[in-house]
Biotite code that builds the C-alpha atoms (Angstrom):
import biotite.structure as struc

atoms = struc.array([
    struc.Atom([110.013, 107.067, 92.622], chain_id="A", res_id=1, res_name="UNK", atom_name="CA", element="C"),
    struc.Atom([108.764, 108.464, 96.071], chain_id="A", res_id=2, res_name="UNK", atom_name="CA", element="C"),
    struc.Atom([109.570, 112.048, 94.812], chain_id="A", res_id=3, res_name="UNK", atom_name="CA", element="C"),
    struc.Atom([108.100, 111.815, 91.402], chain_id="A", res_id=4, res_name="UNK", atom_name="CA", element="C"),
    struc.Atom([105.452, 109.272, 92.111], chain_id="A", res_id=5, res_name="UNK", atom_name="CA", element="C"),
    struc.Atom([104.453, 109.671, 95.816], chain_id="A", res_id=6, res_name="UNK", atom_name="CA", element="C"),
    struc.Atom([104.741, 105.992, 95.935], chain_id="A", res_id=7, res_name="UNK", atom_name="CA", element="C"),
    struc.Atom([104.591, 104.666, 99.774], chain_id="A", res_id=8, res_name="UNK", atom_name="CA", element="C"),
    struc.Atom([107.654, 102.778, 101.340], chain_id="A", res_id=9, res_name="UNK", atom_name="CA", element="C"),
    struc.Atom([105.587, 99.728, 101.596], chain_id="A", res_id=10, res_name="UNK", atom_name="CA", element="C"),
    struc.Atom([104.945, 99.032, 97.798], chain_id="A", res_id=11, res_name="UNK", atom_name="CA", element="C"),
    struc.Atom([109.076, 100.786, 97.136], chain_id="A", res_id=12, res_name="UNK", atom_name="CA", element="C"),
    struc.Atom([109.773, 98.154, 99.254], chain_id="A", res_id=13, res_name="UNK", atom_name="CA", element="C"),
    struc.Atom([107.628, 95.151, 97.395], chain_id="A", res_id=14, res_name="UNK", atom_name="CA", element="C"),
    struc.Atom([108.991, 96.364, 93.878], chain_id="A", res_id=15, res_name="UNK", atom_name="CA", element="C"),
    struc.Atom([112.759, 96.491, 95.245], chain_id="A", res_id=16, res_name="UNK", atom_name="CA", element="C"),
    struc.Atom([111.843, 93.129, 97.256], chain_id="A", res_id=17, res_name="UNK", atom_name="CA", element="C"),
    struc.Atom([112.976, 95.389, 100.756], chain_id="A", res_id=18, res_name="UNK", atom_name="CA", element="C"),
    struc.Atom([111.491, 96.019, 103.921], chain_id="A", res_id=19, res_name="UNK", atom_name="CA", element="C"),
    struc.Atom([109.368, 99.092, 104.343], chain_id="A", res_id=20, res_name="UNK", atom_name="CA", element="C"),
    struc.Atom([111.839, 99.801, 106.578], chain_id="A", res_id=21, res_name="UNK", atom_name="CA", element="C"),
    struc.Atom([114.805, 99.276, 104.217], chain_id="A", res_id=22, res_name="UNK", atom_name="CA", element="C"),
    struc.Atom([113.096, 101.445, 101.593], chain_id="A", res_id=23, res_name="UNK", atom_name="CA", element="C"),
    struc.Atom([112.278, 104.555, 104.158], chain_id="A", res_id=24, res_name="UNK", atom_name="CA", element="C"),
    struc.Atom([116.261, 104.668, 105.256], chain_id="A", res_id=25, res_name="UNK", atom_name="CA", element="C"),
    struc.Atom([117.752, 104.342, 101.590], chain_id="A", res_id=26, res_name="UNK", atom_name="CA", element="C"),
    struc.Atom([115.335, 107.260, 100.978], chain_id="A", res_id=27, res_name="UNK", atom_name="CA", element="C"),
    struc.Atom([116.256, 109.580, 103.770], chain_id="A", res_id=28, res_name="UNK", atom_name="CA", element="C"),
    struc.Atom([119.842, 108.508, 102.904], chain_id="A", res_id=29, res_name="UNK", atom_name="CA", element="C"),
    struc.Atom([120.011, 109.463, 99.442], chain_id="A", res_id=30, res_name="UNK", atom_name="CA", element="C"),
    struc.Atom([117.894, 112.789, 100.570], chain_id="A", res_id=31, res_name="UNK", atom_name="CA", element="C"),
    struc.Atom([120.404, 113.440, 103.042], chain_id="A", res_id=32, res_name="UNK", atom_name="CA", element="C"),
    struc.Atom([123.414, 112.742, 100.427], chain_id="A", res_id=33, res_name="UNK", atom_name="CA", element="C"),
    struc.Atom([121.203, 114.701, 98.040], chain_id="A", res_id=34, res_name="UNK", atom_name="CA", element="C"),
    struc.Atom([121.020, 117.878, 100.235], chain_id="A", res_id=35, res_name="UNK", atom_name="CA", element="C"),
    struc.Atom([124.968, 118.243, 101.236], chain_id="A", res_id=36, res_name="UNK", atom_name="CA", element="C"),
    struc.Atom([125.449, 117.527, 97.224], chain_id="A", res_id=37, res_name="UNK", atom_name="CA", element="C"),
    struc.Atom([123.500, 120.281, 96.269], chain_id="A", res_id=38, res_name="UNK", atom_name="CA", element="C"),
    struc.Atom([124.055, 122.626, 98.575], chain_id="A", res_id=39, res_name="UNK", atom_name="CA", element="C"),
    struc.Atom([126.732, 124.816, 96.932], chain_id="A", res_id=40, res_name="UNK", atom_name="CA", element="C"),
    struc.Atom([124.090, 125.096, 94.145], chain_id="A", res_id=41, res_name="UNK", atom_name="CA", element="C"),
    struc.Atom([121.511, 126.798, 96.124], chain_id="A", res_id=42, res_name="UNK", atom_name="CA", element="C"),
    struc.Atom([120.998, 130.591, 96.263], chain_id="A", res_id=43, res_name="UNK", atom_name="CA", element="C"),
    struc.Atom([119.258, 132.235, 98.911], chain_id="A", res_id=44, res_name="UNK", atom_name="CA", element="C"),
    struc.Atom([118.066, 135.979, 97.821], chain_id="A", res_id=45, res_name="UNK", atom_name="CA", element="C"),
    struc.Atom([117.094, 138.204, 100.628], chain_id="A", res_id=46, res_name="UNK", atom_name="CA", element="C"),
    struc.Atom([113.451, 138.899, 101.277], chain_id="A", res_id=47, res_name="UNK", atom_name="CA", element="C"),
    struc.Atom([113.680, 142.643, 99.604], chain_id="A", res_id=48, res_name="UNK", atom_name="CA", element="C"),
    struc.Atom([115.330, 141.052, 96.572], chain_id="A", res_id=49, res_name="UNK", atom_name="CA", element="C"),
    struc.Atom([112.787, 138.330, 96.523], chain_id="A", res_id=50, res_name="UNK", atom_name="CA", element="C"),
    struc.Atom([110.211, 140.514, 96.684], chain_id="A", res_id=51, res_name="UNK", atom_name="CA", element="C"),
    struc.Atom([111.382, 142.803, 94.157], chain_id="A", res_id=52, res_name="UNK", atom_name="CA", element="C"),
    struc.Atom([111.722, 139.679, 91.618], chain_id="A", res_id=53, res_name="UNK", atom_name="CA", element="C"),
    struc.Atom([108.630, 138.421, 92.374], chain_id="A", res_id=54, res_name="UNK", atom_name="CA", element="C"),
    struc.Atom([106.150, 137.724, 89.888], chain_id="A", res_id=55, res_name="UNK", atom_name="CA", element="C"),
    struc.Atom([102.719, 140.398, 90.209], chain_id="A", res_id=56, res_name="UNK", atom_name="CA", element="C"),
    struc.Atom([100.503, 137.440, 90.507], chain_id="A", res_id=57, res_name="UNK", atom_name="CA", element="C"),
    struc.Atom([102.519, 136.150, 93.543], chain_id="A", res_id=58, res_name="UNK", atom_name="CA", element="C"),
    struc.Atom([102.736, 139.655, 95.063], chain_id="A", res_id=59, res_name="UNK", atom_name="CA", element="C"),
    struc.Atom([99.017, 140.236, 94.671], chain_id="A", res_id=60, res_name="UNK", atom_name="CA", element="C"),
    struc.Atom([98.687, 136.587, 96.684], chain_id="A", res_id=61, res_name="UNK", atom_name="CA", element="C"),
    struc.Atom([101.461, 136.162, 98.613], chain_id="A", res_id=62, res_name="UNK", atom_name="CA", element="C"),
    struc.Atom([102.247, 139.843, 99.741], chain_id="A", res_id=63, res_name="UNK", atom_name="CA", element="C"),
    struc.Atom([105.201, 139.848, 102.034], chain_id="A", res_id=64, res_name="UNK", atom_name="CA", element="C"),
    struc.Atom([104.223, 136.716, 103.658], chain_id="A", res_id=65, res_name="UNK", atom_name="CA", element="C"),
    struc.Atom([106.509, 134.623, 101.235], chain_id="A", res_id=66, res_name="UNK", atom_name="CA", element="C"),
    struc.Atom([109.853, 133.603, 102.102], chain_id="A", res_id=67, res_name="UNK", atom_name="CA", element="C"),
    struc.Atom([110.928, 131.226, 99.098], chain_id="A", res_id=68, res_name="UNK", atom_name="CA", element="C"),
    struc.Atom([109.656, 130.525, 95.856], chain_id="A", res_id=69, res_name="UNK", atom_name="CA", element="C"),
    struc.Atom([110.606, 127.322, 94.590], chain_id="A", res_id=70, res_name="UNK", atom_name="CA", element="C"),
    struc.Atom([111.240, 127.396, 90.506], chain_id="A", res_id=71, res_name="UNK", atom_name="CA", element="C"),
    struc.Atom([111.058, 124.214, 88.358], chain_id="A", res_id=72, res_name="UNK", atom_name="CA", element="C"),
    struc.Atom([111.865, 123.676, 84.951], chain_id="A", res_id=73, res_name="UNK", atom_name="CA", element="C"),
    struc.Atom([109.016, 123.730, 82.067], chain_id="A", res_id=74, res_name="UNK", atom_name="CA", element="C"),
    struc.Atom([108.389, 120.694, 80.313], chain_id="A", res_id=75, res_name="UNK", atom_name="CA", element="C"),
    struc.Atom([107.530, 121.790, 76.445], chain_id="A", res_id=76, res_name="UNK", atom_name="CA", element="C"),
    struc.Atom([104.180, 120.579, 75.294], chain_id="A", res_id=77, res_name="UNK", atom_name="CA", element="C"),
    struc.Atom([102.593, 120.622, 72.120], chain_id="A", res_id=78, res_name="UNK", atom_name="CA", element="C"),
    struc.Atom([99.505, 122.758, 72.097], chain_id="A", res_id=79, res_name="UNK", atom_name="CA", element="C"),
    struc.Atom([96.496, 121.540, 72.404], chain_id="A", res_id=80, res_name="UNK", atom_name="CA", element="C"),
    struc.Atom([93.985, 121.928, 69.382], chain_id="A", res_id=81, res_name="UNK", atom_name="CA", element="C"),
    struc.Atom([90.991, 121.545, 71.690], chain_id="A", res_id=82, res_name="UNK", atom_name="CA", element="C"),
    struc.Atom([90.313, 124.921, 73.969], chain_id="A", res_id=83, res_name="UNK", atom_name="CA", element="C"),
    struc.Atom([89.705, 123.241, 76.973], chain_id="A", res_id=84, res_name="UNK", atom_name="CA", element="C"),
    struc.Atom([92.593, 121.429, 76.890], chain_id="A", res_id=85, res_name="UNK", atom_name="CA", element="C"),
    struc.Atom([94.791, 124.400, 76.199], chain_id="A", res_id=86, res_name="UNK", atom_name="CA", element="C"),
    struc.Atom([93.134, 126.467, 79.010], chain_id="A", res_id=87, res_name="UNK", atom_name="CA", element="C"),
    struc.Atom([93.920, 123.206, 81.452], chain_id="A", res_id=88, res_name="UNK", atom_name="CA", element="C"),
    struc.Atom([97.438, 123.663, 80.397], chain_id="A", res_id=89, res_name="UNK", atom_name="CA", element="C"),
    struc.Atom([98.225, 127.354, 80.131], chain_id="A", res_id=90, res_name="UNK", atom_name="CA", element="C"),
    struc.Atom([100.096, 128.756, 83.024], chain_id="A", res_id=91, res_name="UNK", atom_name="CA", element="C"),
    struc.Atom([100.824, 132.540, 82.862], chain_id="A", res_id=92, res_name="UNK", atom_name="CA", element="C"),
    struc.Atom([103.623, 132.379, 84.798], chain_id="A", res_id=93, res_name="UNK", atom_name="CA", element="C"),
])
């Protein structure tokens, strides 16, 4: 809920009836457990291969100053019949 949400400890900890305390060290806990977890998952490409991957629009913005780009998954949508909506939506990457 902090990650997806943005919620603050204080109300975590009113909804899980926890300290604000409590709530900030189970967080960084399970971040911590989270990180040595998925660690053998992560790939790091060098900067020339990252580079070379790179999308145009991030080149054009980024140039070499980039070091990582972070990828997430897409969430499929159904599209929009009202233009406006579409164009709020559409991502050319």
């Amino acid at each position: 809920m902090r990650l997806r949400l943005n919620l603050e400890f204080t109300l975590l900890g009113c909804l899980f009836q926890v300290s604000r305390h409590t709530a900030s060290r189970v967080f960084h806990n399970v971040i911590e457990v989270m990180y040595v977890r998925f660690q053998p998952l992560l790939f790091w490409p060098s900067r020339e291969n990252l580079h070379k991957s790179m999308p145009l629009e991030f080149r054009e913005v980024f140039g070499k100053k980039i070091t990582i780009i972070i990828d997430c998954f897409e969430v499929q949508m159904e599209n929009p019949s009202n233009q406006l909506a579409g164009a709020q939506v559409y991502s050319n990457y």
